[in-house]
N, C-alpha and C positions, 0 to 999 in steps of 0.2 A: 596435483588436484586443483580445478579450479578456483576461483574464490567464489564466495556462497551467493547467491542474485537472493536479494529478498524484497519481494513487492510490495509496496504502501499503498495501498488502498485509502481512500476519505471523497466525502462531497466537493463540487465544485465552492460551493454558498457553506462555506463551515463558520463554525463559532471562533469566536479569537480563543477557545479554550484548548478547541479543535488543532487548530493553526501551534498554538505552541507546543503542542504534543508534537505534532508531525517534525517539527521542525527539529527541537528535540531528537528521536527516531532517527529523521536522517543526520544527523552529527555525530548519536553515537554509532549507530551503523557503516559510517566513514570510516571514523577513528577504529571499529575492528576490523577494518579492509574490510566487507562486503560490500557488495554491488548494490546500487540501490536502484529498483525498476520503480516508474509509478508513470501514470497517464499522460504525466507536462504538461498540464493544462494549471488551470488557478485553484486557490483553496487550497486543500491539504497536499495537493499537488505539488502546488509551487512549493509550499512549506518544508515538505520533506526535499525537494532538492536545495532548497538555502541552504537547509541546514548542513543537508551530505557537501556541495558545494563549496562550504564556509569551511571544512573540513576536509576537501582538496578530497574527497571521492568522487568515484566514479558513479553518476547519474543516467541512466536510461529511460528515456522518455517514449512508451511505445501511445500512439494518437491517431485517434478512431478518423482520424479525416488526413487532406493532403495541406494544410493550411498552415502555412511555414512563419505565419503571423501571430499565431496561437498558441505559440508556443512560451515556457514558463522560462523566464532564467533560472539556470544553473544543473540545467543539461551538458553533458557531458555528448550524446549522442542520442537520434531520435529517428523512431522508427514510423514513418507513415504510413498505416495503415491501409485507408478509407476503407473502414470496416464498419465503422458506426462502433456501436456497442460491443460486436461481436468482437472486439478486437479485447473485449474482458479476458475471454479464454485464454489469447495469445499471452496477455499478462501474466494470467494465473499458473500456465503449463509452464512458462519461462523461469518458473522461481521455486527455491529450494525453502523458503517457507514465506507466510502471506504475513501480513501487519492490517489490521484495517481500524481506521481513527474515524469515528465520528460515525454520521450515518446519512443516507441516501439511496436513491433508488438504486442505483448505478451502482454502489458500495453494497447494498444487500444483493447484486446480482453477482458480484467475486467472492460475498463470504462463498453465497451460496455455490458457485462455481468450485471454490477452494474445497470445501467440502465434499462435493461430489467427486474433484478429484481425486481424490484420499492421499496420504502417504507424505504427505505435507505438515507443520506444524501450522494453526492456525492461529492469531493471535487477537483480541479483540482490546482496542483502548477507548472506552466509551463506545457511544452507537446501538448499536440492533439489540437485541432481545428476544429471541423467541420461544413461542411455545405452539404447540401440539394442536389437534382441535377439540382436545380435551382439557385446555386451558394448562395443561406442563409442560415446565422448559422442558427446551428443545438447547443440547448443550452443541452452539458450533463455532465454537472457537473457546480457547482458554484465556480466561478473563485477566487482563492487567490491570493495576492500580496506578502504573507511571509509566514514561516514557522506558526508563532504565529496563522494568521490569519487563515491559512487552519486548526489546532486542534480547534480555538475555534469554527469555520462550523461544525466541524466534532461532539465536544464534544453537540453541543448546540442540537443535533437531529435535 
């Protein structure tokens, strides 16, 4: 059986609160052998590949453009896109469950991808909130309280 790809999802412009989650995330995502997918770009990007990195995992960077300058240390391998955004999909389909830290446009457009695709675990550490147009959550994703706690959602299926 493979080993499990799990995407990190977070903002370019994330909080440091943001940042030490993800980084978090990808270290222990390392340490349980899973793959770790995310953007490779900066922000929670970079974050979660230090962390996987720092932890001698394996990092996959897939990037919405061909700009080999752009790229985050601690890729392991990186996939160029020039998809723009749409290269969200390519992320989300790629992985056996999602992570997403913090919030942005670009990160509400993966929960929301994640979602749609179903059959995935989703996992949320900080970030989005939604509700209804009758003002009630809208549950999309299961909420973490830590780092620890969002891999072992993700890792459990």
């Amino acid at each position: 059986m493979p080993p499990v790809q799990v995407a990190v999802c977070g903002p370019r412009h994330c909080t440091d609160t943001d940042e030490a989650n993800a980084r978090e995330v990808g270290r222990l995502l390392a340490e349980a052998g899973a793959t770790v997918l995310c953007g490779g770009g900066i922000g929670v990007m970079a974050a979660v590949a230090a962390g996987a990195a720092a932890a001698k995992g394996l990092v996959i960077g897939v990037r919405p453009d061909t700009n080999r300058d752009a790229i985050c240390d601690g890729l392991s391998a990186v996939l160029y896109t020039n998809m723009g955004e749409a290269r969200n999909a390519i992320l989300i389909w790629s992985a056996d469950a999602v992570i997403v830290i913090g919030g942005s446009w670009g990160t509400l457009s993966e929960l929301a991808l994640a979602n749609r695709r179903g059959g995935v675990p989703v996992v949320s550490l900080g970030g989005w909130q939604l509700v209804d147009g009758d003002g009630n959550p809208v549950i999309a994703s299961k909420v973490a309280e830590s780092p620890g706690e969002a891999v072992g959602i993700a890792l459990a299926g």
